[in-house]
C-alpha positions as CSV (number, residue, x, y, z in Angstrom):
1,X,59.9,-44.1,1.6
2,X,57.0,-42.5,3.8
3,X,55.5,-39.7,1.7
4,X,55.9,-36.2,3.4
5,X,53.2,-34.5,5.6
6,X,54.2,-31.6,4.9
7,X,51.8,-30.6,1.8
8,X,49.0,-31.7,3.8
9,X,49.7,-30.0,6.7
10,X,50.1,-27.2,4.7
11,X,46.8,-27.3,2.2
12,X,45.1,-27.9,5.8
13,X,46.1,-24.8,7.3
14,X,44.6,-23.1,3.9
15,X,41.4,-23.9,4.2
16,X,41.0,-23.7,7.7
17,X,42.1,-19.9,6.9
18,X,39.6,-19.4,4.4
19,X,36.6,-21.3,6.7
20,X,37.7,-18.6,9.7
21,X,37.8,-15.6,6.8
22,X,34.5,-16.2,6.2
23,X,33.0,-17.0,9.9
24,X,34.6,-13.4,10.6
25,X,33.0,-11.7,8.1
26,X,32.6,-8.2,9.4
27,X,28.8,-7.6,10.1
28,X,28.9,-4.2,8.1
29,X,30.6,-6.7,4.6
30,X,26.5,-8.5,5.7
31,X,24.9,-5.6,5.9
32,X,26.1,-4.5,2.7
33,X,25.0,-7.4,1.4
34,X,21.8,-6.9,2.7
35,X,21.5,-3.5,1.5
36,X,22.2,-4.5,-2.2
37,X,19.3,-7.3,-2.4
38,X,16.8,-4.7,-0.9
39,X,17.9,-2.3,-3.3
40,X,16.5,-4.5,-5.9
41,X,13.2,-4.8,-4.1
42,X,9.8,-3.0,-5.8
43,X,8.9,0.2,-3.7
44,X,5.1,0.9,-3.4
45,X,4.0,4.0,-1.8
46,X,0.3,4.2,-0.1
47,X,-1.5,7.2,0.1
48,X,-4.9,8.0,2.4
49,X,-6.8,7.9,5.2
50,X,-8.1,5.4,7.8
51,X,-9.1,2.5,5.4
52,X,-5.2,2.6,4.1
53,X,-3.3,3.1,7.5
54,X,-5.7,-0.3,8.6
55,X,-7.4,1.7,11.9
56,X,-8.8,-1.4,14.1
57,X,-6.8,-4.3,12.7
58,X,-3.3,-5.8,13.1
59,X,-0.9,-4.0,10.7
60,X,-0.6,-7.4,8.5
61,X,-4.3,-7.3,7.7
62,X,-3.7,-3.8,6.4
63,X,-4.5,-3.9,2.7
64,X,-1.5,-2.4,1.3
65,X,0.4,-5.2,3.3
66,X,-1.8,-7.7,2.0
67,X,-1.0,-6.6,-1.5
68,X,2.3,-6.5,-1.0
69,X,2.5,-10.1,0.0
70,X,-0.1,-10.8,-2.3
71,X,2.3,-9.3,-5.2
72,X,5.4,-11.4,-3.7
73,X,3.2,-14.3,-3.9
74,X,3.0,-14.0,-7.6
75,X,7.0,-13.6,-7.3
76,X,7.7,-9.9,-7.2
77,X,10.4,-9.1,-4.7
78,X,8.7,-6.7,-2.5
79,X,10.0,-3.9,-0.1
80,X,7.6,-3.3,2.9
81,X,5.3,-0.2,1.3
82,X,5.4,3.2,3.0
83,X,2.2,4.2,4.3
84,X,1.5,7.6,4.8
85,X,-2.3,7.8,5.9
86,X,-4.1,8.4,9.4
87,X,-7.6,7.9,10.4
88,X,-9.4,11.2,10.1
89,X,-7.8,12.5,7.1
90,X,-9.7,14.6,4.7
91,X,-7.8,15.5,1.5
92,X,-6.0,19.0,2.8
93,X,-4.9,17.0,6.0
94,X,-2.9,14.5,3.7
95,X,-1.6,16.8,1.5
96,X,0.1,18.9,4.7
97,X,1.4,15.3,5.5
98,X,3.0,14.5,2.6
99,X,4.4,18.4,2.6
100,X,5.9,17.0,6.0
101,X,7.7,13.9,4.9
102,X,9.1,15.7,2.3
103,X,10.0,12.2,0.3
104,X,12.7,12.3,-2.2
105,X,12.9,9.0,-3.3
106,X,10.3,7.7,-6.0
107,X,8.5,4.9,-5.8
108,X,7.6,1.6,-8.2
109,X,4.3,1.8,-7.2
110,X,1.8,4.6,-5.8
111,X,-1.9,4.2,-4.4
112,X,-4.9,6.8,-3.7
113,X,-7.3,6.4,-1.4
114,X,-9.1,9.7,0.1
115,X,-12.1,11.4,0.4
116,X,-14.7,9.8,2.9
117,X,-13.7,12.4,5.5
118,X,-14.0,15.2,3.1
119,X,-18.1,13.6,2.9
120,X,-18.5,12.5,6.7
121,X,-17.2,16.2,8.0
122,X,-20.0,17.7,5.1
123,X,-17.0,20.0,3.4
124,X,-17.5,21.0,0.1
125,X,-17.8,18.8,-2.4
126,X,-15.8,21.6,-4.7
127,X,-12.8,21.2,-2.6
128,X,-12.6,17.8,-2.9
129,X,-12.6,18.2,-7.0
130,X,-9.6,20.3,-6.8
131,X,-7.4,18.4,-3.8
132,X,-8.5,15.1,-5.3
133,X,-6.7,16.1,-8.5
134,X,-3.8,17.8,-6.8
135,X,-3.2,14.6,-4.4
136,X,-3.1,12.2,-8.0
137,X,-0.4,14.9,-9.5
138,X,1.5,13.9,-6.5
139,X,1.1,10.3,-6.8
140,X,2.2,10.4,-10.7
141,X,5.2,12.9,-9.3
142,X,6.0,10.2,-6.6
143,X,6.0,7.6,-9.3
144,X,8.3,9.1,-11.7
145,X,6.0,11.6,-13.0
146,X,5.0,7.8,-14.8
147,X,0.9,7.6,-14.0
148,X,1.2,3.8,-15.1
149,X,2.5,3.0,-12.1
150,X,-0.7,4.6,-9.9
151,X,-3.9,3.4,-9.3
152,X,-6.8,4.8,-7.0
153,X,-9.1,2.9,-4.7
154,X,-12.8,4.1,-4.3
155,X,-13.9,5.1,-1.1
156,X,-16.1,2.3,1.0
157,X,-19.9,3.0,2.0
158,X,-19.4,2.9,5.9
159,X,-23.5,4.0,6.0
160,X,-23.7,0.4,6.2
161,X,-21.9,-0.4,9.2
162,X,-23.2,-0.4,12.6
163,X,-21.4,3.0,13.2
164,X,-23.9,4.4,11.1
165,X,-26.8,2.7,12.0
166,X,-28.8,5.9,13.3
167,X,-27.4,7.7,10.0
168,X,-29.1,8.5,7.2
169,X,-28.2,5.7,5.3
170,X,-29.3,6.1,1.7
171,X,-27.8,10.0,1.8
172,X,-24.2,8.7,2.3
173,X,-24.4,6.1,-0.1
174,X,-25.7,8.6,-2.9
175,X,-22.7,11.6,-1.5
176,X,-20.1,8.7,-1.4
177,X,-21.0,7.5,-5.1
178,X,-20.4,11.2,-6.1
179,X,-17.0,11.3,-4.6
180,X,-16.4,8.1,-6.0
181,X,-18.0,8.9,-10.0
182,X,-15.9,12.0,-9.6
183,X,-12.7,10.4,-8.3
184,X,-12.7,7.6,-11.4
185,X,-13.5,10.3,-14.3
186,X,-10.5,11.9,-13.4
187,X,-8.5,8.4,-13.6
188,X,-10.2,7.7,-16.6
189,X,-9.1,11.0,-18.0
190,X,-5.5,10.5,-17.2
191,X,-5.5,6.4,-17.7
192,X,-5.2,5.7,-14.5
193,X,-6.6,2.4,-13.1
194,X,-9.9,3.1,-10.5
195,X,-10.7,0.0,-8.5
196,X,-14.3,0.3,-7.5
197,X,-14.6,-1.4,-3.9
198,X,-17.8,0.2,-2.9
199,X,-19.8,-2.9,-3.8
200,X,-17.7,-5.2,-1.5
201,X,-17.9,-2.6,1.1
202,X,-21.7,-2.5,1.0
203,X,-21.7,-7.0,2.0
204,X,-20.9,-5.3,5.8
205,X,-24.9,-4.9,5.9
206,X,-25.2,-8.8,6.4
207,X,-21.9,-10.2,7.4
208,X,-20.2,-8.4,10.1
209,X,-17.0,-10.4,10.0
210,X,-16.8,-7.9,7.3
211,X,-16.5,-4.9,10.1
212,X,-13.8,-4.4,12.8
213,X,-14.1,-4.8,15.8
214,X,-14.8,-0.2,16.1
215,X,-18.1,-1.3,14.6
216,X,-16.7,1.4,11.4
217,X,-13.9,0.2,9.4
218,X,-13.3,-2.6,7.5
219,X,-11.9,-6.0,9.2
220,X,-9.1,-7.8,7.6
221,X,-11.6,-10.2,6.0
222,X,-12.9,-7.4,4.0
223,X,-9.5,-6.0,3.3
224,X,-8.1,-9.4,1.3
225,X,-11.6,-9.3,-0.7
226,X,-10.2,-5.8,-1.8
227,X,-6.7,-7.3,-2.8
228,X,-9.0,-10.0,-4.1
229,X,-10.3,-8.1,-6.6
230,X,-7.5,-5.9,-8.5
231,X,-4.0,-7.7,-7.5
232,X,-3.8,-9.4,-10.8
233,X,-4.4,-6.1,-12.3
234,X,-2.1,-4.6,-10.2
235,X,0.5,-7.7,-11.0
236,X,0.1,-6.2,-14.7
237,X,1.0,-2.7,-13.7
238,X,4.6,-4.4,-12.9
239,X,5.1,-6.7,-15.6
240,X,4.2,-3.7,-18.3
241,X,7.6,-1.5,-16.1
């Protein structure tokens, strides 16, 4: 006797139901999806000026980006970071921003960097003291009132660059290192780590690859040295969450 097709036919029809199920997937079942895994992803929030917005390179040469990456590298899923910086910004300018955006979310990671506009514009040094301090409140408050997860960048010497080169070279280095002694005392006061980049900034004077291409700012060569230089202390900032 011939055995019966009828079974097969039958378990057939099954899973070319389940293979159609699946190809039909609605796109907002994906998206949901999608949603969930980048709910998991670390958040980091950058704070500043020019030098953190990246003015005169390509927004992957930025150096939050490059940390970022840097960071997934080492095998932390990373979000993209939200930047809010813009070249020009002194410390009151970035505090009326961040009044703006009016975040609620908070972040896994925060970042500081602000205060060479403050020197370049010749405001007082007293007002940078107390917005300095009020900008690193916000930062801890963005990070879940948890300072462990912020750390501050020092401002780079651009009296170095060829911007500057009619400047008065030796007088910005000497007001940019009191922004920047000032600026770490606090961090050290509240244990907050202070990555001193000032040095690296200072190579521009005999390697211009160093400088973009506004003659000013840093290029994205000088940007990785940055990420170069605190990422694995950055990397421990995660793994002690």
């Amino acid at each position: 006797m011939k055995p019966s097709l009828f079974p097969i036919m039958i378990l057939i029809s099954l899973v070319f139901s389940c293979q159609q199920n699946r190809e039909n997937e609605p796109v907002e079942a994906t998206n949901q999806k999608e949603m969930k895994n980048n709910n998991t992803a670390l958040s980091y929030l950058a704070l500043g000026d020019s030098y953190t917005i990246g003015e005169s390179v390509e927004e992957n040469e930025r150096w939050p980006v490059i940390l970022a990456e840097a960071l997934k590298a080492k095998g932390f899923e990373m979000a993209s970071p939200k930047i809010i910086a813009k070249t020009g910004w002194t410390t009151d300018e970035l505090q009326e921003a961040i009044a703006k955006e009016n975040l609620q979310e908070t972040f896994n990671l925060v970042s500081l960097l602000i205060g060479v506009n403050n020197q370049y514009r010749g405001y007082k040094f007293a007002q940078y003291e107390k917005e300095f301090v009020e900008l690193l409140e916000q930062a801890i408050a963005f990070a879940g009132n948890d300072s462990t997860k912020v750390f501050v960048v020092s401002i780079p010497d651009y009296g170095v660059t060829p911007f500057a080169a009619e400047s008065d070279m030796a007088k910005i280095a000497e007001e940019l290192d009191e922004y920047n002694a000032y600026a770490q005392s606090v961090c050290e006061k509240k244990n907050i780590p202070f990555f001193n980049i000032t040095s690296i900034s200072k190579n521009a004077k005999d390697d211009l690859e160093l400088v973009a291409s506004d003659n000013l700012h840093p290029s994205g060569k000088m940007y990785a040295q940055w990420v170069d230089l605190f990422a694995n202390e950055v990397e421990n900032l995660f793994k002690e969450m």
